[in-house]
C-alpha positions in Angstrom: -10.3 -7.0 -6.2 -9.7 -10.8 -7.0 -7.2 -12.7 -3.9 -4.7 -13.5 -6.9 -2.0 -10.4 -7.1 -0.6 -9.9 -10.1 2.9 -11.9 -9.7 5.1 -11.2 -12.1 7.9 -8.8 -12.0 7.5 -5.3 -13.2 9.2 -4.0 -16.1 9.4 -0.2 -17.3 8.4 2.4 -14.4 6.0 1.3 -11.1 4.6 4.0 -9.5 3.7 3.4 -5.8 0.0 4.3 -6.9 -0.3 1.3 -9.0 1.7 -1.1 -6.5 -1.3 0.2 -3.5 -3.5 -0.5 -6.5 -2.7 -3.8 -7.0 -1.1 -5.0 -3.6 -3.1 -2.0 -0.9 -5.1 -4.6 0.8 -2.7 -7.0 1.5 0.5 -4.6 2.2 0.8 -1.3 3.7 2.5 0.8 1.1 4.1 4.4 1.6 7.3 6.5 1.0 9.9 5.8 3.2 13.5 7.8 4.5 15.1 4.6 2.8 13.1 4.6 -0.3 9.8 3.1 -0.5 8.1 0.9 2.1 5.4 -2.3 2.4 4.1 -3.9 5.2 2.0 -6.9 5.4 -1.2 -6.1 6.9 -1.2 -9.4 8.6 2.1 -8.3 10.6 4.1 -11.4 9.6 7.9 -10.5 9.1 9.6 -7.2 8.7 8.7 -4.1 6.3 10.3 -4.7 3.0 12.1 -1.3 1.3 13.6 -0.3 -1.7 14.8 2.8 -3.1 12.3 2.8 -6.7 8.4 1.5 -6.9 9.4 -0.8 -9.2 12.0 -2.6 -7.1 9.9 -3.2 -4.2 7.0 -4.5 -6.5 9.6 -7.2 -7.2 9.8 -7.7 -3.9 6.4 -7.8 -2.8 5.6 -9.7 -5.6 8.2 -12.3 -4.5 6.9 -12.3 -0.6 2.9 -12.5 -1.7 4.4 -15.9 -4.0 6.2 -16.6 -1.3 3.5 -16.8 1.5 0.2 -15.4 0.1 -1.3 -12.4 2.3 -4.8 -12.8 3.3 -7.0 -9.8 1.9 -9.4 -9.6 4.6 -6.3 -8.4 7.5 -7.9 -5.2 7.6 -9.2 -2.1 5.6 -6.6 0.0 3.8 -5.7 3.1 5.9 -6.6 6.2 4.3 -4.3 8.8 3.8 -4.9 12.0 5.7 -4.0 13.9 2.8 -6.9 12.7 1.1 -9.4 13.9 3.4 -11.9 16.3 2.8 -11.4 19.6 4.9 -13.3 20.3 8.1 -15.6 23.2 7.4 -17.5 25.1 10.4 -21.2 27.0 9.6 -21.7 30.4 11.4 -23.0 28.7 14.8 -19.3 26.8 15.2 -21.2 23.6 14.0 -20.0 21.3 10.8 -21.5 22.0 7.7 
């Protein structure tokens, strides 16, 4: 992925799979009780919320303008959901 973020505001439906897409390696992105959720990944400022994807790519878009997260902070987490299941041969070992 290039450093330039796509800047523009969203119009029409976000979904938070495209805004991880697009903004992953700079933000933390996940549902939150409030909404929606992004953190920067280089721990500057407070996590930004919204109640829709598409409003808090608006305003992720306006904080990246704003003061540019590097891309290199770290990796993007992965999402335990997405990991493969632990499965065990016969002798208790991993397969």
């Amino acid at each position: 992925m290039s450093e330039a973020a796509p800047q523009a505001a969203r119009s029409g439906e976000t979904t938070l799979g495209e805004l991880t897409f697009h903004y992953g390696d700079a933000y933390r992105i996940r549902p939150d009780q409030r909404g929606h959720a992004a953190e920067r990944r280089d721990g500057k400022g407070e996590p930004l919320v919204a109640a829709t994807p598409g409003a808090l790519w608006d305003l992720v878009a306006l904080d990246y303008a704003f003061d540019p997260v590097p891309r290199d902070c770290d990796p993007p987490a992965r999402d335990p959901l997405d990991v493969a299941p632990l499965r065990l041969g016969a002798a208790g070992r991993r397969s």
